[in-house]
C-alpha positions as CSV (number, residue, x, y, z in Angstrom):
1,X,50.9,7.1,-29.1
2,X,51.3,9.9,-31.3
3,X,50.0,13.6,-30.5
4,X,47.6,15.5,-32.4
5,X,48.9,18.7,-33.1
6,X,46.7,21.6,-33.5
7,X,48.5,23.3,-36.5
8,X,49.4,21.8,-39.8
9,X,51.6,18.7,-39.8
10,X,51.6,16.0,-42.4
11,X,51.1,12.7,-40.7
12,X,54.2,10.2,-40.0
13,X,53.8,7.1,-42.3
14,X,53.5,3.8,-40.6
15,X,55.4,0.8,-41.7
16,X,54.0,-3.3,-40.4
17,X,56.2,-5.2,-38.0
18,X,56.7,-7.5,-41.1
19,X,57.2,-4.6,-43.9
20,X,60.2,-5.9,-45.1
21,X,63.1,-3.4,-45.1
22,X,66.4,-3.6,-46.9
23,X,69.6,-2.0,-47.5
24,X,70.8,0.7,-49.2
25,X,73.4,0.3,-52.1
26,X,75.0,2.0,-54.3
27,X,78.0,5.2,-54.1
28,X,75.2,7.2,-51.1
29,X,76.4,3.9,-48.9
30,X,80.7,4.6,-48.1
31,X,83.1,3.9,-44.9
32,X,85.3,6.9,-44.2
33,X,88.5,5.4,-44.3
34,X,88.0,4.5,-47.8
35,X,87.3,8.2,-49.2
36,X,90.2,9.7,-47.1
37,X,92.8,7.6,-49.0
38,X,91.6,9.2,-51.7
39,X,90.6,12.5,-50.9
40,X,91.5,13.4,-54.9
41,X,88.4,12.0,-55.9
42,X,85.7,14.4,-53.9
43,X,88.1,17.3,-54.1
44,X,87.7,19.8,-57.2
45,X,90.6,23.1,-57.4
46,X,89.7,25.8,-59.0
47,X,91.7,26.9,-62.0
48,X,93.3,30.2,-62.4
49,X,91.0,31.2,-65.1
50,X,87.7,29.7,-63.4
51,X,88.9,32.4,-60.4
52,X,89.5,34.7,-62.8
53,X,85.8,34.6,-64.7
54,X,84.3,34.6,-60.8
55,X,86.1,37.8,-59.9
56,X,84.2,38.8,-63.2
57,X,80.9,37.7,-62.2
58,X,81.3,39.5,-58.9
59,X,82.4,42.9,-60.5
60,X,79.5,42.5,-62.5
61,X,77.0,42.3,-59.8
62,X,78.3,45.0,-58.1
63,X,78.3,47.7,-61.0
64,X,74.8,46.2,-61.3
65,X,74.1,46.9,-58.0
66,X,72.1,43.9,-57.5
67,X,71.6,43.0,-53.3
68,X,73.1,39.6,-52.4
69,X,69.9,38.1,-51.7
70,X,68.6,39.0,-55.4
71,X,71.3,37.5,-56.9
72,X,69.9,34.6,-59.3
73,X,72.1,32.1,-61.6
74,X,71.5,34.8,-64.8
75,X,73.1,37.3,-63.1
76,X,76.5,35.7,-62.3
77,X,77.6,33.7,-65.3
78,X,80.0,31.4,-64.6
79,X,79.9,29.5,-68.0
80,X,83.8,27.3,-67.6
81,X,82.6,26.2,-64.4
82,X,79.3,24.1,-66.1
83,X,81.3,20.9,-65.4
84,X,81.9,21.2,-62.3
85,X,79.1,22.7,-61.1
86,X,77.4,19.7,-62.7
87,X,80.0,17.1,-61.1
88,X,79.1,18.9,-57.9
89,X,75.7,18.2,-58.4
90,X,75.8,14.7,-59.5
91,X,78.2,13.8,-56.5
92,X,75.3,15.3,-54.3
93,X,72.4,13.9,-55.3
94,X,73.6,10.5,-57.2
95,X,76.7,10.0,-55.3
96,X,78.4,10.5,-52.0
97,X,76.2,13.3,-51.2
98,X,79.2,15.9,-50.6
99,X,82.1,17.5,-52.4
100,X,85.1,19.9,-51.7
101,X,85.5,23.2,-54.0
102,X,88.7,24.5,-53.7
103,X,90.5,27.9,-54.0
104,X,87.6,30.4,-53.8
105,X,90.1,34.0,-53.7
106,X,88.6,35.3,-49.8
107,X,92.0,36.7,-49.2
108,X,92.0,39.2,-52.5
109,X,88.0,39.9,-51.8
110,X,86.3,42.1,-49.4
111,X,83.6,41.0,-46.9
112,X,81.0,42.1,-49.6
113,X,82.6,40.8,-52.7
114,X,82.9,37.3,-50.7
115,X,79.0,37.1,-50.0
116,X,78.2,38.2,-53.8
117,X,81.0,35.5,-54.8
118,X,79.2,33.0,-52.5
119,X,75.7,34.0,-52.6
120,X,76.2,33.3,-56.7
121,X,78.2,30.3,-56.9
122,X,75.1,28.9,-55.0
123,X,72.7,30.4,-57.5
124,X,73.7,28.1,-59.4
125,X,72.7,25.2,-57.8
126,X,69.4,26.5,-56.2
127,X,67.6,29.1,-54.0
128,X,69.1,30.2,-50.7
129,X,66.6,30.0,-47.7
130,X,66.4,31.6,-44.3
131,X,68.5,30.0,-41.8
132,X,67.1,31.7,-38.7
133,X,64.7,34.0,-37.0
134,X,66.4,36.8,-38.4
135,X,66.2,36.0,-42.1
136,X,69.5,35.2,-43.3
137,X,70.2,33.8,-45.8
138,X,73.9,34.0,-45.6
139,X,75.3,32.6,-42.1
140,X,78.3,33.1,-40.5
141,X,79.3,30.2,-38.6
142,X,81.1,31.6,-36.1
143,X,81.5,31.8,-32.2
144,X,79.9,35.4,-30.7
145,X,79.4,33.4,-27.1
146,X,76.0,30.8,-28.0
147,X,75.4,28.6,-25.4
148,X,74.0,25.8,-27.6
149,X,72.5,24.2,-24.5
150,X,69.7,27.2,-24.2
151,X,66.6,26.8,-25.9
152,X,66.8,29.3,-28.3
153,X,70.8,28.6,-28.6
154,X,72.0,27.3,-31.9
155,X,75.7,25.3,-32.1
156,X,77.0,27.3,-35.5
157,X,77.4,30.5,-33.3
158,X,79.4,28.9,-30.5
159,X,82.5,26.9,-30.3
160,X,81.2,23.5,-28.9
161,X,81.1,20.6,-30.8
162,X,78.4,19.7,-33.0
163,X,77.3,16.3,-32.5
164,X,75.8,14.2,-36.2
165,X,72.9,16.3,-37.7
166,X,71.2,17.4,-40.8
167,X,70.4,20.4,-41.8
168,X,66.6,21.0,-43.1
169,X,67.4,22.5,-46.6
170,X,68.2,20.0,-49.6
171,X,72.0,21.4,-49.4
172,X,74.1,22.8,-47.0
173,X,77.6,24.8,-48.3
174,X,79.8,26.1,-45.8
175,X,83.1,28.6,-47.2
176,X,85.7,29.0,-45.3
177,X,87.1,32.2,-44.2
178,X,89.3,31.3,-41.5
179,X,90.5,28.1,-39.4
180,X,90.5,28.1,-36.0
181,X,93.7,28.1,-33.4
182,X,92.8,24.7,-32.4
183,X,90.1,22.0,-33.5
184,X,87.5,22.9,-35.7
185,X,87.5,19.8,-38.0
186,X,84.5,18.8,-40.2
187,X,83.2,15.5,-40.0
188,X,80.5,13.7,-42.3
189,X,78.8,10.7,-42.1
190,X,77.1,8.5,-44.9
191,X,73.3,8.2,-43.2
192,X,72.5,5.1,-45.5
193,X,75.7,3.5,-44.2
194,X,74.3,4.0,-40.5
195,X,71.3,2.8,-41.8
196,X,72.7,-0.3,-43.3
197,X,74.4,-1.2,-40.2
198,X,72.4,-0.8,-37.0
199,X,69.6,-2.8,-40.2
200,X,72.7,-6.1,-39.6
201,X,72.6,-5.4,-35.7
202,X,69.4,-4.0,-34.5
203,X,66.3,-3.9,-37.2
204,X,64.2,-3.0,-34.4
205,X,65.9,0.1,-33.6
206,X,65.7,0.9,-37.2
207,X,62.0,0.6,-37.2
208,X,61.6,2.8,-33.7
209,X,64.0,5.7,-36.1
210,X,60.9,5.0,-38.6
211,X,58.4,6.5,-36.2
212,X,57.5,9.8,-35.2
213,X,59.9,11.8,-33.3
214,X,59.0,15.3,-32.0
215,X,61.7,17.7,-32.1
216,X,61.8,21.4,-30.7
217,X,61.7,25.0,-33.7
218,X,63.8,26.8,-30.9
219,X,61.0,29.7,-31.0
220,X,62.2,29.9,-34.8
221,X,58.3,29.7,-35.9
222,X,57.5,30.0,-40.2
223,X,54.1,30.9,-40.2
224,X,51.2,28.2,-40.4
225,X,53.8,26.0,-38.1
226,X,54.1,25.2,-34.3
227,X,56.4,25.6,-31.8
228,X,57.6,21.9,-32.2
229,X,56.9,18.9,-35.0
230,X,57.4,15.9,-35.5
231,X,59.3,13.7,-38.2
232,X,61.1,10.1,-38.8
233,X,64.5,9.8,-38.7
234,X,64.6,7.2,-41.5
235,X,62.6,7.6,-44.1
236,X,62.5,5.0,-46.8
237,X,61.3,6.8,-49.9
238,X,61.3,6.1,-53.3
239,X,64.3,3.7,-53.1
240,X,66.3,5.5,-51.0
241,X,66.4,5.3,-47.3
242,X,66.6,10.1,-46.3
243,X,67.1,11.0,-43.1
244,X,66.9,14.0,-40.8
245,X,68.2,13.8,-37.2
246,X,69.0,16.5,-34.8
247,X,69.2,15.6,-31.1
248,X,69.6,18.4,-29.5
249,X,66.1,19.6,-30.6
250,X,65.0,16.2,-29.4
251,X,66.0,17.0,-26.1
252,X,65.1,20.0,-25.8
253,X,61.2,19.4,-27.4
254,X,60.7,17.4,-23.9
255,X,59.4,21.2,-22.6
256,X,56.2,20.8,-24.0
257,X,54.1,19.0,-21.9
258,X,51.9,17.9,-24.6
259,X,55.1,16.1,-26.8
260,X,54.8,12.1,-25.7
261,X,58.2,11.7,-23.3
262,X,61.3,9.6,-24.8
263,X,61.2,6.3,-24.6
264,X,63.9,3.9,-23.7
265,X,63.6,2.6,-27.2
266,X,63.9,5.6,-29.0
267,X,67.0,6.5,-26.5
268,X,68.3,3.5,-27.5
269,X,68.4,3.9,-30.9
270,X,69.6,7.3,-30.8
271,X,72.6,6.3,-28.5
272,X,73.3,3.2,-31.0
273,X,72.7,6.1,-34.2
274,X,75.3,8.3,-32.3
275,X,77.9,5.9,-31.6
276,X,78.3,4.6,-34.9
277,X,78.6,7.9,-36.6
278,X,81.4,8.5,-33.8
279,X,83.0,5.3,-34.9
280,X,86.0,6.3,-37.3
281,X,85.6,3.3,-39.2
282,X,82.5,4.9,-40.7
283,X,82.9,8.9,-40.3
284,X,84.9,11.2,-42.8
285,X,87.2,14.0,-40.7
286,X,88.5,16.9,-42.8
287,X,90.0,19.9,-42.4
288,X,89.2,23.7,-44.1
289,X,91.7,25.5,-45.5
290,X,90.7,29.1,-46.4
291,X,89.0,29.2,-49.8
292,X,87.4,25.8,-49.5
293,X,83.4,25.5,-50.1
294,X,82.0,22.6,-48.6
295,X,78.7,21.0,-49.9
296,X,76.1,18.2,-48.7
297,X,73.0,17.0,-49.0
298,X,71.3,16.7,-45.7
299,X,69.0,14.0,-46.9
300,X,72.0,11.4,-47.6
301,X,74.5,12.6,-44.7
302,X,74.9,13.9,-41.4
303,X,77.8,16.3,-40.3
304,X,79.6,17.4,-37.4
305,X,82.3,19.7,-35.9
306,X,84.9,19.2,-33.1
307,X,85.0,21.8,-30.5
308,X,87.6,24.5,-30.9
309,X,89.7,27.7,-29.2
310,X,89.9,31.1,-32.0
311,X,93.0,32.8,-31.4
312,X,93.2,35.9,-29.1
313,X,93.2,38.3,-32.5
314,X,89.4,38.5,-32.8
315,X,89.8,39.2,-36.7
316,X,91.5,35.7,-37.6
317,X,89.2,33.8,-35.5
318,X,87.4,30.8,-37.3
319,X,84.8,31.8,-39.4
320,X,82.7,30.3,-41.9
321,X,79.7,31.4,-44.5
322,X,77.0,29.2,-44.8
323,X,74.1,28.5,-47.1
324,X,71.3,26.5,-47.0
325,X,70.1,25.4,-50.2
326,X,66.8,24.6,-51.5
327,X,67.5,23.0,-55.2
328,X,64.7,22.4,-57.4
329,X,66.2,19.3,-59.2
330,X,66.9,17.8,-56.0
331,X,65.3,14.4,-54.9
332,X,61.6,13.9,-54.3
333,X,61.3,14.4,-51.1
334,X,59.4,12.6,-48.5
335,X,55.8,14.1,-47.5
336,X,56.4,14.1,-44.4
337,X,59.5,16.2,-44.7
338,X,56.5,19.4,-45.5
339,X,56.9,19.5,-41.2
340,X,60.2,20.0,-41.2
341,X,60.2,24.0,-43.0
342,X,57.2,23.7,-45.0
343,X,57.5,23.8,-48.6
344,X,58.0,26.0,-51.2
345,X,56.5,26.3,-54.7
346,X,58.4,23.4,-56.4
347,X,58.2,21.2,-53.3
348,X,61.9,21.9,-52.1
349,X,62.6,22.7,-47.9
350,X,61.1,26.3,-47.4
351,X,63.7,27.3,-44.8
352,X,63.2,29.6,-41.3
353,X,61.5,32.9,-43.1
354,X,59.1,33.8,-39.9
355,X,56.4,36.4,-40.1
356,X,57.4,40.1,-41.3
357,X,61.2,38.9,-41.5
358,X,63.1,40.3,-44.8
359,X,65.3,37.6,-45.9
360,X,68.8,39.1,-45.6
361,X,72.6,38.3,-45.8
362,X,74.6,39.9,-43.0
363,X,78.1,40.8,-44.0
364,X,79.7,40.1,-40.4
365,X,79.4,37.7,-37.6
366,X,75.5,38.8,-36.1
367,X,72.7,37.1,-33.4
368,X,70.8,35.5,-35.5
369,X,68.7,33.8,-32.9
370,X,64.7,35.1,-31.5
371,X,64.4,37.8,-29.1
372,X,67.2,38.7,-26.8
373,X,71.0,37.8,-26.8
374,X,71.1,37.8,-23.2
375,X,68.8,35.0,-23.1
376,X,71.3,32.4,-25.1
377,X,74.6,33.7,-24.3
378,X,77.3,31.9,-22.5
379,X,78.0,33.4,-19.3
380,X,81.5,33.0,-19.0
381,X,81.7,34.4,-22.4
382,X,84.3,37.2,-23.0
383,X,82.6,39.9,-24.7
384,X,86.1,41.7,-26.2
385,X,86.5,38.4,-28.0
386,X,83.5,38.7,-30.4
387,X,83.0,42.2,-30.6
């Protein structure tokens, strides 16, 4: 039995016993092992004079002395890199639902040239969003000593591993800056191939990932939303099978007393959902080099990240800048996906922007988290390590 919340939430769909469901086909629906024999085909280098004309762009916005977070797509042409911005795009929302940009300059560019660099290279694809309680709207994935496993902790500012997720914004990108000593690998996931398969095995699993599931905000609260809400993990949707999972937040919504308690079924499924993304005959592994920019499209995949160890130099440690993407030519969405962030004014994810919070784009590893530090951070963490 579903709860009633008492803010705004869009209610889950149901789907008959007998609605008959079916697979998804098409380039969204791949095996791992296939793409990494060819990892030419999802890869795109940067020219010399495509650097060249983005070293241009980001002079440009300087002199203009326009703030990150004002940067829009007229500001920072970048007219030789149409086709493969639109390639990009394509591969996103038509095709695999990722691709690899490489040879962005971070070594020749200074903290502040890399987040204009960034911050416009994603103009160009849509509007960045909030990630976090603090507004920003660049993140540094980085460890500064998050214990993901406290409420309010979040797993892109520690060094655990990330287990299979989605982001809430049409597009994540993630740049990186540096690699880590050890581990640190990037790991994707085609969500319509986990969908096909547990459809062969266990249909009925598939229709408990159809329900409602109630996940936790993390007191990260937009306004006009609650502390928790509640969404499918498969949503079938004009032809296409989206999908949002996180299951940490999962977990962790089991605080409220008034969110129903797991089931064995819906553990079930989750465990069955897990496993098969860990399977490497269906998962993608890759690994950063600086200068690579990562995108994916949270409705069509789920990522993770192995653990990792930075090395003792605190300035080489692994570090990452993220966006998250709201795209107005992205799919139509699910309704029920307004719970996730809410919408904005063309229907696209409307991020983490909470009451009087400026959105904002840090230029160094910060807490982006609500309240206090002390309450999220790893105990045994060594504070000359982060700073």
């Amino acid at each position: 039995m579903e709860t009633q919340p008492e803010f705004s939430s869009v209610p889950v769909p149901r789907f008959a016993e007998d609605h008959p469901l079916y697979p998804v086909h098409g380039r969204q629906a791949w095996l791992g092992p296939d793409l990494a024999r060819n990892p030419d085909a999802w890869t795109y280098a940067l020219t010399a004079p495509q650097i060249e004309e983005l070293c241009d762009a980001i002079r440009r916005v300087a002199t203009m002395g326009i703030d990150v977070v004002d940067i829009r797509a007229k500001d920072f042409p970048l007219p030789s890199w149409r086709p493969i911005l639109e390639r990009v795009r394509e591969d996103m929302f038509e095709g695999r639902g990722f691709a690899l940009l490489r040879g962005f300059p971070v070594a020749e560019l200074s903290p502040l040239q890399r987040c204009l660099g960034y911050f416009g290279i994603g103009s160009h694809f849509g509007h960045a969003t909030s990630q976090n309680a603090k507004g920003h709207a660049v993140g540094h994935v980085c460890d500064i000593g998050v214990d993901a496993r406290a409420v309010t902790g979040r797993g892109y500012q520690s060094n655990f591993r990330l287990a299979y997720h989605s982001d809430s914004s049409d597009v994540v990108a993630l740049l990186c800056i540096n690699k880590a000593e050890t581990g640190g690998l990037s790991s994707l996931v085609s969500s319509a191939t986990l969908y096909n398969e547990m459809l062969k095995c266990r249909p009925d699993l598939v229709r408990v990932l159809m329900g409602g599931v109630y996940r936790d905000r993390r007191e990260e609260i937009p306004p006009n939303q609650g502390p928790w809400y509640v969404v499918p993990v498969f949503n079938p949707h004009d032809g296409r099978v989206f999908t949002t999972y996180v299951r940490s937040t999962v977990r962790k919504a089991q605080r409220f007393s008034e969110v129903p308690r797991i089931s064995p079924q819906l553990e079930e499924a989750m465990d069955l959902l897990d496993a098969m993304a860990n399977d490497p005959a269906y998962h993608l592994n890759m690994d950063f080099l600086p200068g690579d920019i990562q995108f994916v499209c949270n409705h069509f995949l789920l990522h993770s990240r192995t653990s990792f160890e930075d090395p003792p130099d605190r300035n080489l440690r692994r570090h990452l800048l993220r966006l998250h993407l709201a795209c107005p030519d992205g799919p139509a969405l699910p309704p029920v996906y307004e719970n996730l962030r809410g919408f904005n004014k063309h229907g696209r994810p409307g991020g983490m922007l909470l009451s009087g919070v400026r959105l904002n784009a840090p230029l160094e590893p910060v807490d982006g988290g609500p309240g206090v530090f002390a309450q999220r951070r790893k105990q045994d963490f060594n504070a000359s390590s982060d700073g």
